[in-house]
Each structure stands twice: as C-alpha cells, then as structure tokens.
C-alpha positions as CSV (number, residue, x, y, z in Angstrom):
1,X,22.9,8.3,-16.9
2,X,21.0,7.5,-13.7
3,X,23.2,8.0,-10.9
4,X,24.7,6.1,-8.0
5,X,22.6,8.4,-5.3
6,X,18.9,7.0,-7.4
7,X,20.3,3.4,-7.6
8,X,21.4,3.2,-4.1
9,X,17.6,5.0,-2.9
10,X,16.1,2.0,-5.2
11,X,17.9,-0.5,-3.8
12,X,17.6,0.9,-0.4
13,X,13.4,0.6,-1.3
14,X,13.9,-2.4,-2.4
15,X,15.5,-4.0,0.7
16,X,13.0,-2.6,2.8
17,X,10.1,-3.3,1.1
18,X,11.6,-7.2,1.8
19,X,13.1,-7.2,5.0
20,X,11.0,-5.1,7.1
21,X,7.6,-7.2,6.6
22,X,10.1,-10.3,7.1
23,X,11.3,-9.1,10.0
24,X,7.6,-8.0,11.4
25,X,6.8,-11.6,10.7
26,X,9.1,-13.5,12.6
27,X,8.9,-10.5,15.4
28,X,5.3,-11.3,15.8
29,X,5.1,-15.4,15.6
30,X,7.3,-15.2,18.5
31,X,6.1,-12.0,20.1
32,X,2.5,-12.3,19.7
33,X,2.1,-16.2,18.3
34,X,0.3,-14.8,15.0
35,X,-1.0,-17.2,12.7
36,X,0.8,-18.0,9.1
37,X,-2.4,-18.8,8.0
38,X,-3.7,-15.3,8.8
39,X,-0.9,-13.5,7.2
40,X,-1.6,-15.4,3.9
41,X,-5.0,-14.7,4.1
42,X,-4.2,-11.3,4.6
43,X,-2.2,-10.9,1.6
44,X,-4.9,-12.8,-0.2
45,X,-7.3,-10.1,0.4
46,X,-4.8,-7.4,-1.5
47,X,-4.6,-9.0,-4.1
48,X,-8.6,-9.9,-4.5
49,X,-10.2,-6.7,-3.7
50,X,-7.2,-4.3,-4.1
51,X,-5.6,-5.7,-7.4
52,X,-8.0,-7.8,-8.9
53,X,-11.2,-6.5,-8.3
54,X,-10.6,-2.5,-7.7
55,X,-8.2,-2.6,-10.8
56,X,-11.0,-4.1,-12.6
57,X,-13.6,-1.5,-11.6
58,X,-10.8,1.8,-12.5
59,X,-10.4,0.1,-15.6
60,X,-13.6,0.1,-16.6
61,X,-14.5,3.7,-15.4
62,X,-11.6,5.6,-15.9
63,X,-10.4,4.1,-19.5
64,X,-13.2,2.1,-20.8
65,X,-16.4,4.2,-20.1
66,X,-15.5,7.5,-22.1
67,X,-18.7,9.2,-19.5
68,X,-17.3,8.3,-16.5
69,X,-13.4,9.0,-17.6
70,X,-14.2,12.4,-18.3
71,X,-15.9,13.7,-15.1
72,X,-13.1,11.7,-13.4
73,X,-10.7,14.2,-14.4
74,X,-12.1,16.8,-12.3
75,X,-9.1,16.4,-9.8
76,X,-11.4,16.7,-6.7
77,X,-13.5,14.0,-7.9
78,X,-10.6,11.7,-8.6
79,X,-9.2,11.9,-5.6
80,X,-12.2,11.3,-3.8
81,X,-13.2,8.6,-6.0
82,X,-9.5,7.2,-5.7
83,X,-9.8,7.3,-1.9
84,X,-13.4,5.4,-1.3
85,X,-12.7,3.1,-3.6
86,X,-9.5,1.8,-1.9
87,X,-11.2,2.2,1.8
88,X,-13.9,0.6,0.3
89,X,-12.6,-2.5,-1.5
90,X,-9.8,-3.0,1.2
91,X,-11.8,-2.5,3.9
92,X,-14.7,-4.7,3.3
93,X,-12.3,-7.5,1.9
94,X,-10.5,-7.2,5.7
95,X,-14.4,-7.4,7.1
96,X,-15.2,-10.6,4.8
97,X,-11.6,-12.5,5.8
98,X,-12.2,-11.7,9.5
99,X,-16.1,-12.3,9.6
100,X,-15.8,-15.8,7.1
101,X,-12.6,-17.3,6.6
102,X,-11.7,-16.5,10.2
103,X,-14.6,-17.0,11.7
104,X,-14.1,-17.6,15.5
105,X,-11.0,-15.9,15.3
106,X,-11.1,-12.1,16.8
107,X,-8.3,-11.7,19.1
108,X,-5.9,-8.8,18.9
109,X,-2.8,-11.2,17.3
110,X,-5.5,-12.1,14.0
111,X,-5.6,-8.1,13.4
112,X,-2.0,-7.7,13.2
113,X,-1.5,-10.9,11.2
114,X,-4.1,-9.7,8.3
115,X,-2.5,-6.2,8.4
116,X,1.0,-7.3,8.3
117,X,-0.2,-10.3,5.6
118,X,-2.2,-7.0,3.4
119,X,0.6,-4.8,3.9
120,X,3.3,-6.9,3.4
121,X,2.6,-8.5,-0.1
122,X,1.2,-5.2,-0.7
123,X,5.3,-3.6,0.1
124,X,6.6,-6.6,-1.9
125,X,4.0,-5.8,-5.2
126,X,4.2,-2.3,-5.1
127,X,7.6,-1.1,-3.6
128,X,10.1,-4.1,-3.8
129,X,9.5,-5.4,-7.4
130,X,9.2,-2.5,-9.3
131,X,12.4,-1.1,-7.6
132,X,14.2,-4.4,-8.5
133,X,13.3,-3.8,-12.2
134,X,14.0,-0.2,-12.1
135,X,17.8,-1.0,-10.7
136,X,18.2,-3.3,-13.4
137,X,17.0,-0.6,-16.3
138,X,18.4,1.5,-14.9
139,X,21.7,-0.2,-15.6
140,X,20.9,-0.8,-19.3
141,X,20.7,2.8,-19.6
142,X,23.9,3.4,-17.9
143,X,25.8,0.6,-20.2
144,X,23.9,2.0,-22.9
145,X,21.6,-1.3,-24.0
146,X,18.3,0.4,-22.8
147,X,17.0,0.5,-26.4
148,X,18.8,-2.5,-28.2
149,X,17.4,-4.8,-25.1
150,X,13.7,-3.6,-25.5
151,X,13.6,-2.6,-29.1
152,X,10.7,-4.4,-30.6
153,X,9.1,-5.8,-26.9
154,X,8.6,-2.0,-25.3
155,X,7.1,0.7,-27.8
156,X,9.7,3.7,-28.3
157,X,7.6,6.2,-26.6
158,X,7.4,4.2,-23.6
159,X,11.0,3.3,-23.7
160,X,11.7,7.1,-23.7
161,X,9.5,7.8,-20.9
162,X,11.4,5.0,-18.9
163,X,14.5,6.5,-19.5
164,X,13.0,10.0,-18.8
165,X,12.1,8.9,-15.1
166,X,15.0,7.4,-13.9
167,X,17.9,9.7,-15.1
168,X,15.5,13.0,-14.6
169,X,14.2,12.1,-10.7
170,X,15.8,13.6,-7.7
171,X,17.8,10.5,-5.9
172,X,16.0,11.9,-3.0
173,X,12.6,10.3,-4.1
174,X,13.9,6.6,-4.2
175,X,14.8,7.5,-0.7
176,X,11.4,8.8,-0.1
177,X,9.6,5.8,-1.5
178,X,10.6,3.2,0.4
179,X,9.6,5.4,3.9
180,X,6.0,5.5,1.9
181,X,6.0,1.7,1.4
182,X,6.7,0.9,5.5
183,X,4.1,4.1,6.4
184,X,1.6,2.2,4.2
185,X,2.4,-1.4,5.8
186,X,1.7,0.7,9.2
187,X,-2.0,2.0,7.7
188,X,-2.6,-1.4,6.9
189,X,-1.8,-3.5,10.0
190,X,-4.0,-0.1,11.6
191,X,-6.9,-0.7,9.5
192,X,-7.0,-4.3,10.0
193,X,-7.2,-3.5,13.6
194,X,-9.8,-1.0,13.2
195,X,-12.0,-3.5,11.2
196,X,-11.3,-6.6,13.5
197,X,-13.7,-3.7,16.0
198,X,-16.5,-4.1,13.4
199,X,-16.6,-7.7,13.6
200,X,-15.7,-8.3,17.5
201,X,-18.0,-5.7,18.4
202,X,-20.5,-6.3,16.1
203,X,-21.0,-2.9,15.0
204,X,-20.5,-1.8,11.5
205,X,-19.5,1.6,12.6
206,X,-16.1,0.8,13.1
207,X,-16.1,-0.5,9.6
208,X,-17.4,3.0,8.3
209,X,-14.2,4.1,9.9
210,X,-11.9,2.6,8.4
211,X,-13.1,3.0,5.3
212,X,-13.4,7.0,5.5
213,X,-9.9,6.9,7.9
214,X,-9.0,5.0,5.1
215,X,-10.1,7.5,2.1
216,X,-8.7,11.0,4.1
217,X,-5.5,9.1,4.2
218,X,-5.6,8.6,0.6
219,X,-7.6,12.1,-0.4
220,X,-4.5,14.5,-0.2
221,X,-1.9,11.8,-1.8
222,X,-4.7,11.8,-4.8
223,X,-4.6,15.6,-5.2
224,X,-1.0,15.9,-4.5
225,X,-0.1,15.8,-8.4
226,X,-3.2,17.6,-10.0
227,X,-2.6,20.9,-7.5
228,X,1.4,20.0,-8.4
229,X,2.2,19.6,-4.2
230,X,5.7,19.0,-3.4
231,X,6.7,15.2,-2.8
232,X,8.3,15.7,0.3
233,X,5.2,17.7,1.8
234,X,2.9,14.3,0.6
235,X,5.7,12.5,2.3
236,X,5.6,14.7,5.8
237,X,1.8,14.2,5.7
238,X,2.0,10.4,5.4
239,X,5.0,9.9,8.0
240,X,2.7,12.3,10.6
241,X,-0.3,9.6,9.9
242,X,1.9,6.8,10.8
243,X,3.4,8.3,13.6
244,X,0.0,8.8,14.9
245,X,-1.2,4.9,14.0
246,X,1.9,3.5,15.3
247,X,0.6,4.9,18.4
248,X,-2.8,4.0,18.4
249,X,-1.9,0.7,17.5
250,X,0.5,0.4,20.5
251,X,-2.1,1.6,22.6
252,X,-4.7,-1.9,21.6
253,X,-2.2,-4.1,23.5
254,X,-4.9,-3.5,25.9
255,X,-7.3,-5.2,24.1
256,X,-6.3,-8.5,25.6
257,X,-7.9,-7.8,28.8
258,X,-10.8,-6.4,27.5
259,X,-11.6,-9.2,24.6
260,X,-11.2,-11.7,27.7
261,X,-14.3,-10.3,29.7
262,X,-16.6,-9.9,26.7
C-alpha cells in the first residue's frame, strides 16, 4: 500500500510544480511587464538543449558507447561529467536565445522571463507530470489493479520496481521533491540572469560562470547517491543555494539604472 502521507507529498509536488511558475508569471507581467514571448522561448531552450540534445549526447555515451559507459561509472567522473554537461548545454542555449532570437532585447525583465520560461516547463516536465502519474499508480496499487492494468504494456520487472518505489519511500521525500523543483526554478531564473551579463556586457566570462556555477550546483547532487548521502542533507545543500540566489537575484533590481547609462 502507498500511504496517504506519500500521496498527499505527490500531490503537494504536483501542485507546486503548477502553480508556483503560474503564479511567477502573472506576478511578473504585471510587476516587471515580462514578455510571453520570452517565457516561451525560454522554455524552448529546455527542451532543445536540455532534453533533446543533452539526452541525445548521455545516450549515446553512457548506454550506447560501451568505452565511454564504463569509465563513466567512476562516480567522480559522472558527476562531473553530469554537471558540465548540464551548465554547458543549458547555459549556452540561454546565451544563443538572448544573443539571436532576442536580439536587441537585454534588459533585466528578458532574464527573468527566460529563467522563469526554462524553469518553469522544466517544474511542469520534471516535477508536475511524473507526480501526477505517480498519484494515479499509486492508486492502482492501493485498489490492487497495478499489475492487471499494465500487464502486457509494462515488463514485470519494471512493474515490480514501480511498485517497490512508491510503497517503500519515506512520505517525507514527496515532500522534499517538490521544495527541489521550486529551488531549481530559482537556479534557473539565476542563471538566466547571470548569462544575460555575457551578452549585455559582452564578455564571455560571465558565461564561464554560469556554466561552472552551474556544474558545482549540480556536482554534489551527482555524488549524492554513489557515496549513499542522505536526501535531506542534498536537500539542505540545494535550499542553502537558493537562499543565496534568491538574494543575488533580488539584489539586480539595480541593474535598471545601470543598463540605462551603458
């Protein structure tokens, strides 16, 4: 049985992983008078680099190429190759969108809009569908249909693990998992920010930045499972990060004045 507690925590993901980009969205078009165009093109870049084209990439050299797959397992190099590929992917896609498709179009309002636009389809892909699905097996396996419904569409061993997941995990994780899914729409809507420097300044350092701010973020979350770290530690380590970007990105409200002299 999976209980009440882990369906509540999913559903509790799941709402969040909705509402709170929702509500950042219609906080900022009046706040800050982002652009919908911006947004999309933000969540555009997600799925291109991130899922499209980095997917591709770990496909090929973690599963496909038997050479590369093996000296991937090396825990330290997996996590560092997990990390820069992300920064790197996700980073330079933000640098393309904001030096091409928005061409012209630097002010501080055009960072939040790509971050919130990356970050918010990325909450919706990553956090609010697969909790959605989870809630509804996870009342299969409470009715007891789990197998009959997926018999013959789902192998058995995958079936198994399924129902291993949901009925063995703390409730406390679901919790935990939707915090991760609004820390990561922070990083985003941070990085964007950070990148929109590279392009309005002109200087490629800040895009080196973003993508190494962008990899130490990821690092520890990568060795978090070989070196068996306890959830909630990974958890205390990303809410500490987005403490500290909520903060810096507060603190570029400034940048109005400034990107009006330059």
């Amino acid at each position: 049985m999976v209980s009440t507690a882990s369906i509540i925590g999913l559903a509790l993901q799941a709402l969040l992983s909705f509402t709170v980009p929702l509500f950042l969205l219609i906080y900022l078009i009046r706040k800050e008078k982002i652009s919908i165009r911006t947004v999309f093109i933000g969540a555009l870049v997600f799925i291109l680099f991130s899922q499209i084209l980095e997917k591709s990439m770990h496909l090929y050299l973690l599963v496909q190429n038997q050479t590369t797959a093996n000296f991937f397992k090396q825990p330290f190099l997996y996590a560092l190759y997990g990390g820069l590929a992300a920064g790197i992917f996700e980073e330079v896609g933000r640098y393309l969108a904001f030096r091409y498709a928005l061409k012209g179009k630097m002010e501080r309002k055009e960072g939040l809009a790509l971050g919130l636009g990356h970050g918010g389809i990325e909450a919706v892909l990553i956090g609010g569908l697969p909790a959605i699905q989870a809630i509804f097996l996870s009342m299969m396996i409470n009715q007891g249909t789990l197998e009959s419904s997926l018999n013959g569409q789902v192998p058995a061993e995958m079936i198994a693990s399924i129902k291993t997941s949901l009925t063995v995990t703390p409730p406390y994780l679901f919790y935990l998992g939707g915090m991760e899914r609004m820390i990561a729409l922070i990083i985003q809507i941070a990085m964007s920010l950070l990148v929109l420097l590279a392009v309005r300044k002109r200087n490629l350092r800040y895009l080196l930045y973003a993508i190494f701010a962008h990899a130490a973020i990821d690092f520890p979350v990568g060795l978090s499972q070989a070196f068996r770290i306890h959830p909630v530690w990974v958890e205390a380590f990303l809410l500490l990060v987005g403490i500290g970007l909520i903060y810096w990105i507060l603190s570029t409200r400034k940048w109005k004045d400034e990107f009006s002299r330059i």
